[in-house]
N, C-alpha and C positions, 0 to 999 in steps of 0.2 A: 604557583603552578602545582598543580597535582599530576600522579600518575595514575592512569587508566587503561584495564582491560577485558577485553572481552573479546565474545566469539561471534565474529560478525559471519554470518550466511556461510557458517559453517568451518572457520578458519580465525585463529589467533589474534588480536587486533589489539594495540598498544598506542597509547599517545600521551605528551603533555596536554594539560588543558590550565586553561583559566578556570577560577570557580563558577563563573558565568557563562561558560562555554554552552548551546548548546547543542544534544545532540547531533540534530537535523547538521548542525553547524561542522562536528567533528567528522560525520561521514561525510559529508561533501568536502570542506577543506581536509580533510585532514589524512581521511582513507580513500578519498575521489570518487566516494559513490555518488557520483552526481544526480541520478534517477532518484534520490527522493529529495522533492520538488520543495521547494518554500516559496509560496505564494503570495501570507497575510501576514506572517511573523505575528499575529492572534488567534489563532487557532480556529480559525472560522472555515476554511477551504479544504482542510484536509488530506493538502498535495503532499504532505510530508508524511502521510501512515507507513510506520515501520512498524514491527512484530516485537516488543520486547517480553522475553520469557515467554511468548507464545501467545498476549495478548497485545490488539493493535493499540499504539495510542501515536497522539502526534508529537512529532520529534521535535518540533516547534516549540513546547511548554515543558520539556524534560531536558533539566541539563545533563551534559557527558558523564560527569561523577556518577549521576545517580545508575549509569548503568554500565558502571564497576563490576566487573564479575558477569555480567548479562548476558545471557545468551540473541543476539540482535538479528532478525532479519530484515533484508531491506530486498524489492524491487530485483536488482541485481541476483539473486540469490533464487530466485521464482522459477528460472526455467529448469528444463528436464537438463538429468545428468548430460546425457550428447549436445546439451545445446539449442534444442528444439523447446518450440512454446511452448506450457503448462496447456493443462486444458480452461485454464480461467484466460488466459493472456490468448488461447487459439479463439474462446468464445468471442470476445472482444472484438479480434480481429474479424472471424466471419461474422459478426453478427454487427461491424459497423459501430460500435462501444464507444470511438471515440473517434475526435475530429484534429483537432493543434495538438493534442497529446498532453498536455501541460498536467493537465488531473489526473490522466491514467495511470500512476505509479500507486496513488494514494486509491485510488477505486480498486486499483487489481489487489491491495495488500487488504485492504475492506472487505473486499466479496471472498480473500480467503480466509479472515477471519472468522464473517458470518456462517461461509459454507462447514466450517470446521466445527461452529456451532450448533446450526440448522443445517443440515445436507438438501434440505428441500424444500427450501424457502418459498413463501408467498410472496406475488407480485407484492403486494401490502406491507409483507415483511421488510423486500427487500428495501423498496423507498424509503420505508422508516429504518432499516440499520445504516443508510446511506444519508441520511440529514446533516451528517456532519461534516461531507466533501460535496463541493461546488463543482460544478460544471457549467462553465459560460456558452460552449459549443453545441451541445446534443441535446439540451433537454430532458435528457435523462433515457428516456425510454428505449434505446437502442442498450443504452448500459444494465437496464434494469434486465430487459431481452438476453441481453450476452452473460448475466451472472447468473440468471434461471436457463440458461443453455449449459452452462458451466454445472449444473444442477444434475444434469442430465435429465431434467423434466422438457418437455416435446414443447416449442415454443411458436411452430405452424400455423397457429391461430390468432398470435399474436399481431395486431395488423402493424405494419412499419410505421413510423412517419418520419 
């Protein structure tokens, strides 16, 4: 067993792990952040994007060791200080983002990725920074909708489906 720590969405975070531990694994068993998702336990879905050091990757293929010292954002850690949705987690919502919810932890930690990248992504853009998280529910286009709302680019034209 190893000891590990780090600063999870902004606060002190300690555990045993096994060397095989992984993350995905330690924040949901271990800290109860249950919102970031494991879906594939392969990396294919995406539902596990957390923030480490400020870059997304999936908590699914990172063991807890390695993010020893880390600064770790997850899902939980997204809203505004009072409590109140982000404006990625508001776009979502108004713009119908998601459906069962299961993806949404790993989309909303994506598009703040991206946006942190790009602030004003292209439709084109976004689809392609979004290849690596699945959504069985939406089809995309309401999510794509709700990150380029999240943009603050005017998304009126955009027809629903």
């Amino acid at each position: 067993m190893a000891q590990v720590t780090m600063t999870v969405n902004g606060k002190a975070a300690s555990g045993e792990v096994e060397g095989r531990t992984l993350l995905s694994s330690f924040l949901r068993e271990q800290l109860n952040l249950t919102g970031t998702h494991v879906g594939c336990d392969t990396s294919q879905c995406g539902a596990c994007v957390v923030h480490v050091d400020g870059l997304a990757v999936k908590a699914c293929t990172m063991l807890a060791a390695e993010a020893d010292g880390a600064d770790v954002a997850t899902i939980e850690g997204q809203a505004n200080a009072d409590g109140s949705l982000n404006v990625i987690q508001q776009a979502f919502q108004d713009h119908h983002g998601l459906q069962c919810g299961f993806c949404t932890p790993g989309m909303v930690m994506s598009a703040a990725a991206l946006l942190k990248e790009n602030p004003k992504p292209s439709e084109t853009e976004v689809r392609a920074y979004l290849e690596g998280n699945m959504c069985r529910c939406t089809g995309y286009h309401n999510i794509v909708k709700a990150i380029m709302a999240a943009s603050g680019q005017d998304v009126s034209a955009i027809a629903a489906e």
